[in-house]
C-alpha positions in Angstrom: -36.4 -32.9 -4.7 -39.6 -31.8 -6.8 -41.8 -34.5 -5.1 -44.5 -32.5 -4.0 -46.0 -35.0 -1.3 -42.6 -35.0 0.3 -42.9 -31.3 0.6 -45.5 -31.4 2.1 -45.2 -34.2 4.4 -42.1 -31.9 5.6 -44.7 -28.9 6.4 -47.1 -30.6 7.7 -44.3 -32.3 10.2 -42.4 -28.8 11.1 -46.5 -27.5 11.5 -47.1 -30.1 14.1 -44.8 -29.0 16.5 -44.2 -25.3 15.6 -42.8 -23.9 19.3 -40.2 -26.7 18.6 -39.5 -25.7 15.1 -39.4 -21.7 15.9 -37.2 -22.2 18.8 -34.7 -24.3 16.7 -34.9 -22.5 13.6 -33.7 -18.8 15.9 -30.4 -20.0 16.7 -29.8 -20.8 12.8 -31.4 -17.0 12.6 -29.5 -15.3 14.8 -26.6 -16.7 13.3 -27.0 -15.1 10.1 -28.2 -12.3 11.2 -25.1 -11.5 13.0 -22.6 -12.6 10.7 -24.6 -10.2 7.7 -24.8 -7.0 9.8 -21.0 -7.0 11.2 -19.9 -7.9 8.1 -22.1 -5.2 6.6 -20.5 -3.3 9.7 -17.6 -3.8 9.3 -17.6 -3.0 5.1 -19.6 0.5 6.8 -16.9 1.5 8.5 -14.0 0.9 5.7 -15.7 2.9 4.0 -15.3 5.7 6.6 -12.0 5.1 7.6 -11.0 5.6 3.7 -13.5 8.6 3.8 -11.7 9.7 6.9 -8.3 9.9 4.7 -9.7 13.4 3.2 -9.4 12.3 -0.4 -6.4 11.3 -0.5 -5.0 8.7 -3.1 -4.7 5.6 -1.4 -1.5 4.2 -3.8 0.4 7.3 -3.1 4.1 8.4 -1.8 4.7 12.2 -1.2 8.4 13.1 -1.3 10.3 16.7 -0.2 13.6 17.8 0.5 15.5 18.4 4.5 19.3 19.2 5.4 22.2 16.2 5.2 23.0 14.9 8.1 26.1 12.6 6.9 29.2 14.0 5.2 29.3 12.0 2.3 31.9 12.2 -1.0 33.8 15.3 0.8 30.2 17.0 1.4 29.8 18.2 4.6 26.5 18.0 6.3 23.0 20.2 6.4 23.0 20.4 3.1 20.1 22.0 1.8 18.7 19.4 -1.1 17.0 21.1 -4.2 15.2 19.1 -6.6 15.2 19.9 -10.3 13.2 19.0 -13.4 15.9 16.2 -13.9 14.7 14.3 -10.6 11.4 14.0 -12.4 12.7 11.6 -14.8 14.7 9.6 -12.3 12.0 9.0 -10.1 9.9 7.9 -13.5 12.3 5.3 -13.9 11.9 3.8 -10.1 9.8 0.4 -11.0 6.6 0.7 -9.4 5.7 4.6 -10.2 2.9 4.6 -11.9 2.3 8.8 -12.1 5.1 11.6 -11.0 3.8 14.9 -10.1 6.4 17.6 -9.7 4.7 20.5 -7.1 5.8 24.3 -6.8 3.9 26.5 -5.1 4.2 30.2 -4.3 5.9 31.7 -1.2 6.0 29.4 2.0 3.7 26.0 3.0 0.9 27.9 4.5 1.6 31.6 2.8 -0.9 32.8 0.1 -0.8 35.2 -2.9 -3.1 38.5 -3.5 -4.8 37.4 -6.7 -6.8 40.3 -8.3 -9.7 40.3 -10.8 -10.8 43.4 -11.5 -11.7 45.2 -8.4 -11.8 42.2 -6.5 -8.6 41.0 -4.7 -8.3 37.9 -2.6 -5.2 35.9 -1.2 -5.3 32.3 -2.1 -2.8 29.6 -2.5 -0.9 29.4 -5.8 0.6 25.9 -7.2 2.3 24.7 -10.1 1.1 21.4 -11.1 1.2 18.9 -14.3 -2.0 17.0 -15.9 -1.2 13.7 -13.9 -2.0 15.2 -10.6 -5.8 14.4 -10.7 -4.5 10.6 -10.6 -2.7 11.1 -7.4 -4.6 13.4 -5.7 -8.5 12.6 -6.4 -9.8 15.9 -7.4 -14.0 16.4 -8.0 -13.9 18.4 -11.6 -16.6 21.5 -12.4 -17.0 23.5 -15.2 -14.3 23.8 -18.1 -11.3 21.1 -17.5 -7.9 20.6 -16.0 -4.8 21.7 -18.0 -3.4 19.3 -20.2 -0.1 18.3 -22.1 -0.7 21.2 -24.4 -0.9 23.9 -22.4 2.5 22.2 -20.6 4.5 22.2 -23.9 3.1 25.5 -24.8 3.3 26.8 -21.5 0.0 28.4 -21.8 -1.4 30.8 -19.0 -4.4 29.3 -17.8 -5.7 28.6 -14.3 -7.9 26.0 -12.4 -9.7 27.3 -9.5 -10.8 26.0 -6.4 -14.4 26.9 -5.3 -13.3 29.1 -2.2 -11.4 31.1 -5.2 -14.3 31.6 -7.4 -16.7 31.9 -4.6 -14.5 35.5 -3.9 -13.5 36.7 -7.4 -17.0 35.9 -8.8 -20.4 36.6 -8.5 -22.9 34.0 -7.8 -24.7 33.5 -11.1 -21.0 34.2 -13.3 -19.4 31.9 -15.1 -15.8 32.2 -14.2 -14.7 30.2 -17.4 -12.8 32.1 -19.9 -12.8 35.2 -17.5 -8.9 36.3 -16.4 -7.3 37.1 -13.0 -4.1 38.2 -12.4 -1.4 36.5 -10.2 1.8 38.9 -9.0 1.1 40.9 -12.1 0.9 38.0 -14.3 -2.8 37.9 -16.5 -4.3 33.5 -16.2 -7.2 32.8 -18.4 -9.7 30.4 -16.2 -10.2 26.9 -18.2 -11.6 25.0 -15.1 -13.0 24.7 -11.5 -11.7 22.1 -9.2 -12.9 20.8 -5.6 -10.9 18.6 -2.9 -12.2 15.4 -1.2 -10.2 16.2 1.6 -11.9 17.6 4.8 -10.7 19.9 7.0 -7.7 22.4 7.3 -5.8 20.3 4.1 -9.9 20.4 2.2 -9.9 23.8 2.6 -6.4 24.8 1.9 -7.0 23.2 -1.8 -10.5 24.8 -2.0 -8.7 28.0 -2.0 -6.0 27.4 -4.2 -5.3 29.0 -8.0 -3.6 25.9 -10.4 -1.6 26.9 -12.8 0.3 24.5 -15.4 3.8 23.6 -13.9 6.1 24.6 -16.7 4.3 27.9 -16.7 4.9 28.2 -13.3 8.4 27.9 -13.6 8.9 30.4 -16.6 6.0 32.5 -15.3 7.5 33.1 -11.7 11.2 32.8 -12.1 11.6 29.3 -10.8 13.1 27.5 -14.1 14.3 23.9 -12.9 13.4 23.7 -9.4 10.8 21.8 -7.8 9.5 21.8 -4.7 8.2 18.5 -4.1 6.5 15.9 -5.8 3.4 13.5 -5.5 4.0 10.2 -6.3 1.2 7.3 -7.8 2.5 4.2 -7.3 1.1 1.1 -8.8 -0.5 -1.3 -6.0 1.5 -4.8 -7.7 4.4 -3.4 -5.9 5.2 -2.9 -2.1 4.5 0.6 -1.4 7.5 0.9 1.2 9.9 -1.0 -1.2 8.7 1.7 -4.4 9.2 4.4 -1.6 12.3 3.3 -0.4 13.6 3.0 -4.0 12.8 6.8 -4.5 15.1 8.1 -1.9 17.5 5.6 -2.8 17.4 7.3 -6.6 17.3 10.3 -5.8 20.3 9.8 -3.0 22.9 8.7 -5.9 21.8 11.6 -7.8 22.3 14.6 -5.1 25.3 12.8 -4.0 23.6 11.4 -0.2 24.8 9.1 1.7 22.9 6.2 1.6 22.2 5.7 5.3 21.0 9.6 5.8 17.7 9.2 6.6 17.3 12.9 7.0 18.0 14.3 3.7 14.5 13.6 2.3 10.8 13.5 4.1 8.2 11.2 2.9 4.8 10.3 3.5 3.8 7.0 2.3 -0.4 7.0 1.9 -0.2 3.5 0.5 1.7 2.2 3.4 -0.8 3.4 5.5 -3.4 1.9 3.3 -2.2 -1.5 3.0 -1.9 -1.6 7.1 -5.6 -0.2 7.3 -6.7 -3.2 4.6 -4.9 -5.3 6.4 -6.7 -4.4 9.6 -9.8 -5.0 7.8 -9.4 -8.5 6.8 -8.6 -9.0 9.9 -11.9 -8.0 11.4 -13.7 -9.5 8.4 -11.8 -13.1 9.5 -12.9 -13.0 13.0 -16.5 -11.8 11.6 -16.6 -14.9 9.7 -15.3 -17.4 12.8 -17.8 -15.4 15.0 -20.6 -15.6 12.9 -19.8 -19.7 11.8 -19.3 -20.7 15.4 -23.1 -19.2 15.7 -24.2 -20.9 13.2 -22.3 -24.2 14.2 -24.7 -24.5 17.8 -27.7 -23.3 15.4 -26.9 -26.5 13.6 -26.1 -28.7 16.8 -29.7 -27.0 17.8 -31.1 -28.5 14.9 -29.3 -32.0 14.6 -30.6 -32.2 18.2 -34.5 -31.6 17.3 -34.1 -33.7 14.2 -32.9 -36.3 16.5 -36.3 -36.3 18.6 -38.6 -35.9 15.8 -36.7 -39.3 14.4 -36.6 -40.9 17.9 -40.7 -39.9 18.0 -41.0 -41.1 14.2 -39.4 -44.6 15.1 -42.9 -46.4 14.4 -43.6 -44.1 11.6 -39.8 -45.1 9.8 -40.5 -48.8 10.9 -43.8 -48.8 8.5 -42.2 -47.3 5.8 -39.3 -49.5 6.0 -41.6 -52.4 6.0 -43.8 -51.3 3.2 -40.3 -51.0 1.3 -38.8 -47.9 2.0 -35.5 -47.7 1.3 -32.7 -46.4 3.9 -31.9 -43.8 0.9 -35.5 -42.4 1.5 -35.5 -42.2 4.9 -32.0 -40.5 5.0 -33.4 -38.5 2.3 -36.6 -36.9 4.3 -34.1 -36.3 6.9 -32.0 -34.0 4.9 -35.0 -32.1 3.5 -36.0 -31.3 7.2 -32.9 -29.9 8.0 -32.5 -28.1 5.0 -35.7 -27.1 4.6 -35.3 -25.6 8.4 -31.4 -23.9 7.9 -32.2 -22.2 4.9 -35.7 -20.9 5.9 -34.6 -19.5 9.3 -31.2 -18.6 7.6 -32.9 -16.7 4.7 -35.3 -14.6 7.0 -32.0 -13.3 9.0 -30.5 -12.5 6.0 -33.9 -10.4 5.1 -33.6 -9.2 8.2 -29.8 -8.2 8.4 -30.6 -6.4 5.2 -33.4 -4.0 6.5 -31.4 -3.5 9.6 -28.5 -2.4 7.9 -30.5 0.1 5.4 -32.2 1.5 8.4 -28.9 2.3 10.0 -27.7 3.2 6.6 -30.4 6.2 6.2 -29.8 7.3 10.2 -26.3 7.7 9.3 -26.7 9.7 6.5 -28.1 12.3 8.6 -24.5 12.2 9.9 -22.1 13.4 7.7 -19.4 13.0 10.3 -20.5 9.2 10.9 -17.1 6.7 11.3 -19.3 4.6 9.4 -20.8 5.0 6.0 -23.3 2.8 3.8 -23.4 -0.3 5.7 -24.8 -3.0 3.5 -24.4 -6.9 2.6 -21.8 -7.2 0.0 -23.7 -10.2 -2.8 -20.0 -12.3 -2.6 -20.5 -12.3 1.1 -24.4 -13.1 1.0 -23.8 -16.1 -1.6 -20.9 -17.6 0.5 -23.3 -17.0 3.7 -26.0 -19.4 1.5 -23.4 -21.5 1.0 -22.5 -22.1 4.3 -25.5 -22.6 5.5 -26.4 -25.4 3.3 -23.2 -27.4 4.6 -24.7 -26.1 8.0 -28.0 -28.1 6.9 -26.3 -30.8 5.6 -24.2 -32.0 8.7 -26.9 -31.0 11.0 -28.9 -33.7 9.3 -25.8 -36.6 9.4 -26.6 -38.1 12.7 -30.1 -38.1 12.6 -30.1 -39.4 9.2 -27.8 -42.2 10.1 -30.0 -43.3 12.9 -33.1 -43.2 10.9 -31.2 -45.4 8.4 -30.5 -48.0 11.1 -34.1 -48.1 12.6 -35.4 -51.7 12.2 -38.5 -52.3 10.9 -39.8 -55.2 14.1 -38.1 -53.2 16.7 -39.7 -50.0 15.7 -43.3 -51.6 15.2 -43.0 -53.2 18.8 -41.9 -49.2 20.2 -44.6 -47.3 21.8 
């Protein structure tokens, strides 16, 4: 393979009949090219369909309480279920709950709370929340920190804000850490600032929202052992509907539910969803792939083809070698050089090519925030398996006119014009 004569024998023959070689080597190209930039497409707009979540944690199961609608155990139904801190360490023990996060909040779903700091007053959302919620709901930190396990035990009164909060309480150039508001009468220190990945009426719902530590919410606010609703992280070696499932069904046997009421508890199931969305992507990265090999299976019939007329117009040419001892080895062995020497070329410029296409649309779309897709580029796994293939593509391509060169007689192809 280092022989540089051969090399250059092969130049010098692809040289000589360059429309030929041009022509031959675009459908091997093309076919790279379009298997690079929709699978660089396709990996684009994944990445926009999980941006599209708002933020959300993608391994996720979000759990509240309805009415009964089965008598069950001489309870009649529409039953109000109310969870308590004990339903916290039931749920802990469903297998496949990776983080529990226990959720109060003040007033109603979409009410707020006047919170007051000095003269200024705005009304924000209020929730009570433990340490482990960062880990299900992906929050971007700022100043200061989140609340930890110490200021749970201790039940410390200490806030997080969200930047919607701080943008109204505080000046521009203040530092709102260490600084106190006041929430129904109650004095928080500020230990951190928070901001949502989520977009949108849910993004800006958290933006303006005060977190306090849930155990001081509860003795803080008058809501000792009840929680509202919790946030689940679940960990992805288990089915997300089966870890869901098993949540209801634990916390049915402990409120005394029937098992088939389907009403008594809403759920939301973000890994679910996220598993059918992956799903939907390999998918479309499988049909990528079967598109972008059958192109590059007629780039190689393209190229068997050609290599089969420069062999049928090199029949004198083979016959000399073969009589000044060439052996069939060699000849097959020039033949496979062409055709690799012609895949791989053509194949390596449409991956250059797929590349600078893709990081040209790459920089128009971020101009556009708002794009489906975002940062299409050519995953390395994909590229090397792409080389890979097109090396067996080089490598077939070359099998027939290989064989026939290796059959070419050295008297019959001396007497050929």
């Amino acid at each position: 393979m280092l022989d540089f004569d051969a090399w250059q024998e092969i130049w010098s023959t692809l040289r000589k009949n360059k429309l030929r070689a041009v022509l031959t080597a675009c459908g091997v190209f093309w076919g790279m090219f379009m298997l690079m930039v929709l699978l660089g497409l396709g990996a684009g707009l994944e990445r926009g369909v999980v941006r599209s979540l708002g933020g959300m944690a993608l391994q996720s199961v979000y759990v509240w309480t309805q009415r009964t609608s089965l008598p069950y155990r001489g309870l009649q139904p529409g039953r109000y279920i109310k969870f308590t801190n004990q339903d916290i360490a039931a749920i802990a023990r469903v297998p496949g709950v990776k983080y529990v996060a226990p959720r109060l909040q003040l007033g109603g779903w979409r009410d707020g709370q006047n919170i007051t700091r000095g003269a200024k007053t705005g009304n924000f959302n209020v929730l009570g929340d433990v340490p482990e919620f960062p880990f299900v709901e992906p929050l971007v930190p700022g100043r200061g920190r989140f609340f930890n396990e110490r200021d749970m035990s201790e039940q410390r009164k200490v806030a997080v804000l969200g930047p919607l909060v701080e943008k109204e309480l505080f000046e521009a150039d203040e530092d709102p850490i260490g600084q106190y508001i006041q929430v129904k009468g109650v004095n928080f220190r500020v230990v951190g600032e928070v901001k949502s990945l989520k977009a949108g009426d849910e993004g800006e719902k958290l933006n303006a929202t005060v977190f306090i530590p849930f155990a001081t919410f509860q003795s803080a606010f008058n809501q000792r052992d009840h929680v509202g609703w919790f946030t689940v992280g679940t960990d992805p070696a288990y089915p997300a509907v089966w870890v869901e499932d098993s949540i209801k069904q634990a916390l049915a046997e402990k409120h005394r539910i029937h098992p088939s009421d389907d009403q008594a508890f809403g759920s939301f199931n973000a890994a679910d969803k996220f598993e059918k969305i992956q799903g939907l992507f390999r998918g479309i990265r499988a049909f990528v792939w079967l598109v972008g090999a059958l192109t590059l299976g007629a780039g190689m019939l393209g190229v068997s083809n050609i290599l089969l007329i420069t062999v049928k117009e090199r029949t004198r040419e083979i016959g000399i070698r073969k009589a000044l001892g060439a052996t069939p080895g060699s000849i097959v062995r020039m033949v496979v050089k062409e055709s690799l020497v012609l895949t791989l070329l053509a194949g390596y410029l449409g991956l250059v090519g797929a590349v600078a296409t893709l990081e040209g649309f790459g920089r128009l779309l971020a101009k556009l925030p708002e794009a489906p897709v975002s940062r299409p580029e050519v995953d390395f796994k994909a590229a090397l398996v792409a080389q890979a293939l097109l090396i067996a593509v080089g490598l077939i391509a070359a099998i027939m006119p290989a064989r026939h060169a290796a059959r070419v007689h050295p008297v019959e192809a001396l007497r050929s014009e």
